[in-house]
VMD Tcl script that builds the backbone (N, CA, C; Angstrom):
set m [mol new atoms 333]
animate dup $m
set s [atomselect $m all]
$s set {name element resname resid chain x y z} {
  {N N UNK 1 A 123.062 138.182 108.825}
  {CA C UNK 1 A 123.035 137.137 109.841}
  {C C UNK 1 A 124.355 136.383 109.848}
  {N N UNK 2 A 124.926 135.911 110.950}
  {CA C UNK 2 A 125.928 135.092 111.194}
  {C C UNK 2 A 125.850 133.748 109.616}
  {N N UNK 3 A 124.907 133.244 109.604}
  {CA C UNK 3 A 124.967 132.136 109.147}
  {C C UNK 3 A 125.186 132.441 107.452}
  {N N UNK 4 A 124.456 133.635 107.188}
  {CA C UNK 4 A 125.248 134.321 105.465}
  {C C UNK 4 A 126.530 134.869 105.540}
  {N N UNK 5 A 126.717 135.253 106.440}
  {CA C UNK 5 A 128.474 135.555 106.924}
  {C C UNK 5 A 129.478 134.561 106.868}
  {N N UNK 6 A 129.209 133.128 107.005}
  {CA C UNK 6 A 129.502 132.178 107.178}
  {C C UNK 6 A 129.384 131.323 105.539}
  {N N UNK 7 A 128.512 131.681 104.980}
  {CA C UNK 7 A 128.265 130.947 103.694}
  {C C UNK 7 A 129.280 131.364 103.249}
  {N N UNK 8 A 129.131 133.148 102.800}
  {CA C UNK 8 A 130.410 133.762 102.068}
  {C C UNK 8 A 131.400 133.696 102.088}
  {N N UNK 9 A 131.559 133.182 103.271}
  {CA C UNK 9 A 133.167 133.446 103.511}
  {C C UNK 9 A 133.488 131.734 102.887}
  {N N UNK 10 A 132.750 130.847 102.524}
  {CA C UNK 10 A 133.292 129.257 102.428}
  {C C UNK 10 A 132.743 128.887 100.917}
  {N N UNK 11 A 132.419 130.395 100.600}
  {CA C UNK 11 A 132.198 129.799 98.798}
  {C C UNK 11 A 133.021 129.137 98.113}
  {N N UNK 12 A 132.471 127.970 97.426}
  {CA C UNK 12 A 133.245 127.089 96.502}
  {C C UNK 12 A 133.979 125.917 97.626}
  {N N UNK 13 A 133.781 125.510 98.681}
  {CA C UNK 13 A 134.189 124.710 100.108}
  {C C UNK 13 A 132.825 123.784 100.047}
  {N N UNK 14 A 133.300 122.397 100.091}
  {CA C UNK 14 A 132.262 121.380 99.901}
  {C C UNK 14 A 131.600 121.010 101.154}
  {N N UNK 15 A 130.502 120.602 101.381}
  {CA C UNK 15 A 130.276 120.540 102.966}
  {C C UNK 15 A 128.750 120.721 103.124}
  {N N UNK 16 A 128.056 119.337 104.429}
  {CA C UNK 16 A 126.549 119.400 104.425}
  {C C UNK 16 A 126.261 120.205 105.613}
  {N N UNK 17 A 124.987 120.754 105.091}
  {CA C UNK 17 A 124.675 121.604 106.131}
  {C C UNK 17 A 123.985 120.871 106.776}
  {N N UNK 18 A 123.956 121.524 108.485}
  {CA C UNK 18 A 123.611 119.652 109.331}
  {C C UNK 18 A 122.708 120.581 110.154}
  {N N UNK 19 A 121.192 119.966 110.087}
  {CA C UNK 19 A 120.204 120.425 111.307}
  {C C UNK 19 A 121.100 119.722 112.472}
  {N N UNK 20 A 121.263 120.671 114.054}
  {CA C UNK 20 A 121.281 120.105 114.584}
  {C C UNK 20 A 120.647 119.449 115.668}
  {N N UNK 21 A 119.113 119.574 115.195}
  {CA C UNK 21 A 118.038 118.607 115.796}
  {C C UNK 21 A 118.385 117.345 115.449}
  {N N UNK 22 A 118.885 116.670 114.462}
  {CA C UNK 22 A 119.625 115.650 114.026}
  {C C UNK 22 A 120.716 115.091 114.818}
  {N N UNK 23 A 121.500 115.597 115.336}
  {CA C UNK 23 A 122.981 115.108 116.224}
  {C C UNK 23 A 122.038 114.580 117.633}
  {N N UNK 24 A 122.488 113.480 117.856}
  {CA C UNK 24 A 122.531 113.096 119.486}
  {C C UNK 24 A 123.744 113.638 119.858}
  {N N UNK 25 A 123.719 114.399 120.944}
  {CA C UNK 25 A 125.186 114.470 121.509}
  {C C UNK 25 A 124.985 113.531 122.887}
  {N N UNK 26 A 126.075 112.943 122.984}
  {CA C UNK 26 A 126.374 111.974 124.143}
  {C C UNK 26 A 127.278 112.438 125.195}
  {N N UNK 27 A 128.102 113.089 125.000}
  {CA C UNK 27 A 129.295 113.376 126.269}
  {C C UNK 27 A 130.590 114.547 125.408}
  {N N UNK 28 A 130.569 115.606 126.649}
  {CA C UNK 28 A 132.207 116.504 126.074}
  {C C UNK 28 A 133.429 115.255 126.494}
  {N N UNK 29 A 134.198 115.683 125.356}
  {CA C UNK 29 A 135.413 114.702 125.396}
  {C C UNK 29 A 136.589 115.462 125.424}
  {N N UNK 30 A 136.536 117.001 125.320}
  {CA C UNK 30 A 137.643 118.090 125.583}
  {C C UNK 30 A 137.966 119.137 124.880}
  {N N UNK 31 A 138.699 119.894 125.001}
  {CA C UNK 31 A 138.539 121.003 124.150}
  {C C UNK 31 A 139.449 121.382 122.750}
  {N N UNK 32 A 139.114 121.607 121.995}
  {CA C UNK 32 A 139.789 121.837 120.703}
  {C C UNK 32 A 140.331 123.434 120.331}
  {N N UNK 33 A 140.608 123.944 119.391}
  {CA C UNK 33 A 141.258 124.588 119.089}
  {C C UNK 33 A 140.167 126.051 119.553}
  {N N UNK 34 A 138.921 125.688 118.936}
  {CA C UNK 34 A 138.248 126.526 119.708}
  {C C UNK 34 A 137.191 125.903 120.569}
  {N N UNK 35 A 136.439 126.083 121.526}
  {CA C UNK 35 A 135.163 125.318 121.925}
  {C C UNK 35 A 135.130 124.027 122.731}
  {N N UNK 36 A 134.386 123.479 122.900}
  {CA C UNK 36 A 134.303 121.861 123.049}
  {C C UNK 36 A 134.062 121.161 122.484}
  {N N UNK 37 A 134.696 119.808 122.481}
  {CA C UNK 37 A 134.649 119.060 121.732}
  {C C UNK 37 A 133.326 118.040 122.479}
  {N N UNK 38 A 132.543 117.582 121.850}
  {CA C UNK 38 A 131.135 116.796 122.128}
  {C C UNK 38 A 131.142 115.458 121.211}
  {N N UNK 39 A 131.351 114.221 121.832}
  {CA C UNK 39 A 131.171 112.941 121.328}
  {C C UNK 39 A 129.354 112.646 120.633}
  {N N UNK 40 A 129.138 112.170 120.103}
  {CA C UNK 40 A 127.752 112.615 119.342}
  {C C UNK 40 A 127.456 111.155 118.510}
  {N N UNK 41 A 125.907 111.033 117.895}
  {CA C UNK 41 A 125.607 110.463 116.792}
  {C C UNK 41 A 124.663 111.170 115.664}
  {N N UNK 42 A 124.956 110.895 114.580}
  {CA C UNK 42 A 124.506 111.852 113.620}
  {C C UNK 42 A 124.527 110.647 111.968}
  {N N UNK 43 A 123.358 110.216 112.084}
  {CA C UNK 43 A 122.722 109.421 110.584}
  {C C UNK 43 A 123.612 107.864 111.453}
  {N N UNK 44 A 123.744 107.738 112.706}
  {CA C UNK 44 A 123.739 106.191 112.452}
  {C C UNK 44 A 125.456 106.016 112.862}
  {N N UNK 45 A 126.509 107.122 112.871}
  {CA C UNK 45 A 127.722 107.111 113.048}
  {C C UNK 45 A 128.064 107.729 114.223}
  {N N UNK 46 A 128.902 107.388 114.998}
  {CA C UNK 46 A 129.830 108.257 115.724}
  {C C UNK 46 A 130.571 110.083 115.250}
  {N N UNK 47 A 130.254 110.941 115.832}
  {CA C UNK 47 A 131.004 111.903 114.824}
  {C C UNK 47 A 131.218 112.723 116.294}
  {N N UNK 48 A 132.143 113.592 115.901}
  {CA C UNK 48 A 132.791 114.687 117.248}
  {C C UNK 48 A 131.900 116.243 116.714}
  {N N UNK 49 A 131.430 117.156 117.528}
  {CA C UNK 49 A 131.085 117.698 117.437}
  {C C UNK 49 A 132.314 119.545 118.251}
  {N N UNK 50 A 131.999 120.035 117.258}
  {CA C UNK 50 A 133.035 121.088 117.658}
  {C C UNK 50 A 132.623 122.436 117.532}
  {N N UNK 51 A 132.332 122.837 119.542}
  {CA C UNK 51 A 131.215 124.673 119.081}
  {C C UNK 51 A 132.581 125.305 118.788}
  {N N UNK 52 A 131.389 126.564 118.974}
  {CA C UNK 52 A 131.977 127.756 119.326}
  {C C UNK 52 A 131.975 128.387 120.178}
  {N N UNK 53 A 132.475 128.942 121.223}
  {CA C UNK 53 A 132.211 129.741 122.507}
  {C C UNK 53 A 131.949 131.360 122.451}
  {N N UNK 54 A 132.938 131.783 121.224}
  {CA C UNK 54 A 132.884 133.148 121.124}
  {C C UNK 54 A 132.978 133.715 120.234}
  {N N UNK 55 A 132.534 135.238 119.424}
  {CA C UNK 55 A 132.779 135.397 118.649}
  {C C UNK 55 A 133.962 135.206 118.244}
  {N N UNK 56 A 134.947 135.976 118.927}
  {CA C UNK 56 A 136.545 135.627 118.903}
  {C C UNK 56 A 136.934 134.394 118.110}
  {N N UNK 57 A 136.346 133.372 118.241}
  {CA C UNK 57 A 136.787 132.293 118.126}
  {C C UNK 57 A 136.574 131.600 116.467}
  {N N UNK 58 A 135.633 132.923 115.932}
  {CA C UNK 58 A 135.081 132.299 114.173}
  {C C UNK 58 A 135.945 132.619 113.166}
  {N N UNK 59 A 136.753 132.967 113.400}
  {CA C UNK 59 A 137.514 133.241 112.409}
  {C C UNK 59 A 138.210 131.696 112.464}
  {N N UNK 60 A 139.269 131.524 113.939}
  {CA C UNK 60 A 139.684 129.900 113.807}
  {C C UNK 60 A 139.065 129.012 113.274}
  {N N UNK 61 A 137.039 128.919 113.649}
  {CA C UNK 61 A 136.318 128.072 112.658}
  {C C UNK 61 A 136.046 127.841 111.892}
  {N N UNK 62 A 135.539 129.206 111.017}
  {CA C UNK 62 A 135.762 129.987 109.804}
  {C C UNK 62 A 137.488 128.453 108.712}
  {N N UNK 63 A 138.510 128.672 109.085}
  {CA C UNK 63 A 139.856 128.216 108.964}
  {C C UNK 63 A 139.782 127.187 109.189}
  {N N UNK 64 A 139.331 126.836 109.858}
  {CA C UNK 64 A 139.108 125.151 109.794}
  {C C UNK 64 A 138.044 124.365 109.024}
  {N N UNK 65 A 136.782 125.125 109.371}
  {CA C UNK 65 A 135.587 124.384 108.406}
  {C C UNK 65 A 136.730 124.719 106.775}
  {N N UNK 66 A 136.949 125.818 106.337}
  {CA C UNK 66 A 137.773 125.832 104.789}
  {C C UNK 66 A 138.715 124.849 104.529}
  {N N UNK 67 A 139.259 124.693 105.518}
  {CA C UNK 67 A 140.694 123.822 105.225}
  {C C UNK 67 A 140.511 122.204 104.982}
  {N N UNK 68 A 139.168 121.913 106.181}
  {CA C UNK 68 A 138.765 120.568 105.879}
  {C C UNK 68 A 137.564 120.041 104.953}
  {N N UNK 69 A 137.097 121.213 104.835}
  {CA C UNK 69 A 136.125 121.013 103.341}
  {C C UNK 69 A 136.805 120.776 101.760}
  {N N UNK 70 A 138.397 121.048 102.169}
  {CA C UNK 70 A 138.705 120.973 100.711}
  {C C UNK 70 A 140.117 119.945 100.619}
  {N N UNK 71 A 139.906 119.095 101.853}
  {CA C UNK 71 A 140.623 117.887 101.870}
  {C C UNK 71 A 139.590 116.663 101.829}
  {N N UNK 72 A 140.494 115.026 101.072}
  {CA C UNK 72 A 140.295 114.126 101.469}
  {C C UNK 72 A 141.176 112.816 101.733}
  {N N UNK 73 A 141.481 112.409 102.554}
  {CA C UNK 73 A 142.463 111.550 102.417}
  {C C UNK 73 A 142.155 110.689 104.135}
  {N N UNK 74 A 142.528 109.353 103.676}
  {CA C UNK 74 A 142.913 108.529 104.904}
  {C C UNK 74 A 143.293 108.931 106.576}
  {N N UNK 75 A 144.092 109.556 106.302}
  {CA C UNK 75 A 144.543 110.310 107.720}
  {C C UNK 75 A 144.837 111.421 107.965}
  {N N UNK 76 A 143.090 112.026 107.309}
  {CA C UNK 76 A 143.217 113.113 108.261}
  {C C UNK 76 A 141.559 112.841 108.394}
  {N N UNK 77 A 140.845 113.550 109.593}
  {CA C UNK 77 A 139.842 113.567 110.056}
  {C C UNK 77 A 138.379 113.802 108.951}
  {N N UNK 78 A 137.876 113.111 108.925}
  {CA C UNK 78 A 136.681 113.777 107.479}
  {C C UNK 78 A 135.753 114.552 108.095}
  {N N UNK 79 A 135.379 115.835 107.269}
  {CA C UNK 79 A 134.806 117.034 107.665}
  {C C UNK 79 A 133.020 116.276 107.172}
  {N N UNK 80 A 132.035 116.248 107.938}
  {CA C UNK 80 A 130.765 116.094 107.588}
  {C C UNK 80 A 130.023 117.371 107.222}
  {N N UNK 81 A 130.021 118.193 108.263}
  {CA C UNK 81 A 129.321 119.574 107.638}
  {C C UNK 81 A 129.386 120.398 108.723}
  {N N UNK 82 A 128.523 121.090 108.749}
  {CA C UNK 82 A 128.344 121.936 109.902}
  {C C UNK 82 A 127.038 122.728 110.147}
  {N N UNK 83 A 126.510 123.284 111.893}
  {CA C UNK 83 A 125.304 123.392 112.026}
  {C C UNK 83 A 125.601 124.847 111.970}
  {N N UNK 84 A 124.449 126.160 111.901}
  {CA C UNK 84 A 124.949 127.029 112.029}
  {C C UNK 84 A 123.742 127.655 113.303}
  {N N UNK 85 A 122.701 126.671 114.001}
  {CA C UNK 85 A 122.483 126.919 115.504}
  {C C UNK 85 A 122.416 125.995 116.161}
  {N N UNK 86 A 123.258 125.848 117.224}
  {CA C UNK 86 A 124.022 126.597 117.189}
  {C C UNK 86 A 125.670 126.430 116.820}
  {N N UNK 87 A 126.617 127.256 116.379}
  {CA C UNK 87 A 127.361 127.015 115.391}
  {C C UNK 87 A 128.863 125.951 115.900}
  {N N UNK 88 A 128.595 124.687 115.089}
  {CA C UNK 88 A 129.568 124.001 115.494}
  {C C UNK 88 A 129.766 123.111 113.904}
  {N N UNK 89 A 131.458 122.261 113.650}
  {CA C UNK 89 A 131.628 121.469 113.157}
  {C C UNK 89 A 131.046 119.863 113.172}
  {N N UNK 90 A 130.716 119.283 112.407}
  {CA C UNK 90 A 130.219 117.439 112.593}
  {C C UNK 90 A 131.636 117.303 111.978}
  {N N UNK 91 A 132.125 116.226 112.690}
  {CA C UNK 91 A 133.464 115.296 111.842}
  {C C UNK 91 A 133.296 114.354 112.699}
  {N N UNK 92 A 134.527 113.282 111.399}
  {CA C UNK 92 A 134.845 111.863 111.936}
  {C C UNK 92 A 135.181 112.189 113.781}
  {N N UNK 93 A 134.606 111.097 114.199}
  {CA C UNK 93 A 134.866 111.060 115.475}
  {C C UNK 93 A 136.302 109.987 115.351}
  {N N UNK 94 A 137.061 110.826 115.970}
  {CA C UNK 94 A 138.987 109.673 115.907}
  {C C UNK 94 A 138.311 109.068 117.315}
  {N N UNK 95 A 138.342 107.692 117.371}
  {CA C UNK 95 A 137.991 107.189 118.504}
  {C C UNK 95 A 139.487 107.137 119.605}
  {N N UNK 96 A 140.449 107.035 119.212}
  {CA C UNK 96 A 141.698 107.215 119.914}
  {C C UNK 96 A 142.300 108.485 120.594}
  {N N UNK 97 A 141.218 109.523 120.381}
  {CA C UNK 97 A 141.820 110.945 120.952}
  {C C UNK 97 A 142.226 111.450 119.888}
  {N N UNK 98 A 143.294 112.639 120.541}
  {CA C UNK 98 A 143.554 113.835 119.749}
  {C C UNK 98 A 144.624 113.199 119.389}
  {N N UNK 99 A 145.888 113.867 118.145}
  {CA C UNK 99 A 146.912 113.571 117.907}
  {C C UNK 99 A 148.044 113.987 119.289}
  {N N UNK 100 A 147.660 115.329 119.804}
  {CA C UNK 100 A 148.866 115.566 120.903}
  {C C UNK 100 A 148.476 114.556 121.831}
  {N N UNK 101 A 147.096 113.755 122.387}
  {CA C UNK 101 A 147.037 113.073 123.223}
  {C C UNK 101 A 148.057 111.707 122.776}
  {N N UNK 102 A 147.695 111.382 121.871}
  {CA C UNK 102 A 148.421 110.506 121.279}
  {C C UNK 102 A 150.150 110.319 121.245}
  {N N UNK 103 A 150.695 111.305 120.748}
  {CA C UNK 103 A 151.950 111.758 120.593}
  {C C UNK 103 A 152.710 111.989 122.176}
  {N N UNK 104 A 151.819 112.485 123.002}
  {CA C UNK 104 A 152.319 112.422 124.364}
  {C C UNK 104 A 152.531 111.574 124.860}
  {N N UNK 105 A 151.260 110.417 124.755}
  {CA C UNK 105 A 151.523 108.780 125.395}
  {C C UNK 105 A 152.794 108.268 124.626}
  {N N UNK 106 A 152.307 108.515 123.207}
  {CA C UNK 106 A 153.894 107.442 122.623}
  {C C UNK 106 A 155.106 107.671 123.235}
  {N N UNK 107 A 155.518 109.051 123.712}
  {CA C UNK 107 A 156.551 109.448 123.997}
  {C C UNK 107 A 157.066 108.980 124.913}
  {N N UNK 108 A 156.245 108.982 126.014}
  {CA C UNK 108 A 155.951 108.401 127.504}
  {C C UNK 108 A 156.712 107.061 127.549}
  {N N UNK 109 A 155.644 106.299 127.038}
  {CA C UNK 109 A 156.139 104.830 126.622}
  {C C UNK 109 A 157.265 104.548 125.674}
  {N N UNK 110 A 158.115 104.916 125.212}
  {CA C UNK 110 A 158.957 105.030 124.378}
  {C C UNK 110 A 160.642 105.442 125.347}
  {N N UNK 111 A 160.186 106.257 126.684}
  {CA C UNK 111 A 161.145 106.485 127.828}
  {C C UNK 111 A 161.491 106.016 128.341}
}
mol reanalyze $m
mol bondsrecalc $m
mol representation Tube
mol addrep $m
């Protein structure tokens, strides 16, 4: 099954596994590296929600759920867990947008 495919590949990667009968999702807010991105609540917080559209696309998730399961620090986004139906990331919701959204305005204003 997808979802033991998914374990294996993130052995020893810290991270809750999230019913997602649990998430309110509230509104798409745009698209991410893979999927859409979905503004959400989940235990009481704001959190961004991030599918998948295609198979194609699990390996990028695959790479990301790893990379942010085995960080912690101030500024960068905190990884909550992930659902596996159907299969998406929970993280900190950045209430300010993305970094390129960000980085584009500064630039702007900075001209």
């Amino acid at each position: 099954s997808p979802s033991a495919t998914m374990v294996d590949a993130l052995a020893g990667c810290l991270f809750e596994d999230i019913q997602y009968e649990d998430i309110q999702v509230e509104a798409a807010v745009g698209r991410g590296t893979f999927g859409v991105v979905f503004k959400a609540v989940w235990k009481g917080k704001d959190v961004a929600i991030k599918t998948i559209e295609s198979d194609s696309e699990r390996n990028a998730f695959l790479v990301e759920l790893r990379q942010l399961s085995r960080v912690s620090h101030p500024n960068i986004v905190k990884l909550y867990g992930f659902c596996d139906d159907p299969v998406c990331l929970v993280m900190e919701y950045a209430e300010c947008g993305s970094l390129y959204n960000r980085k584009s305005y500064t630039v702007s204003v900075l001209k």
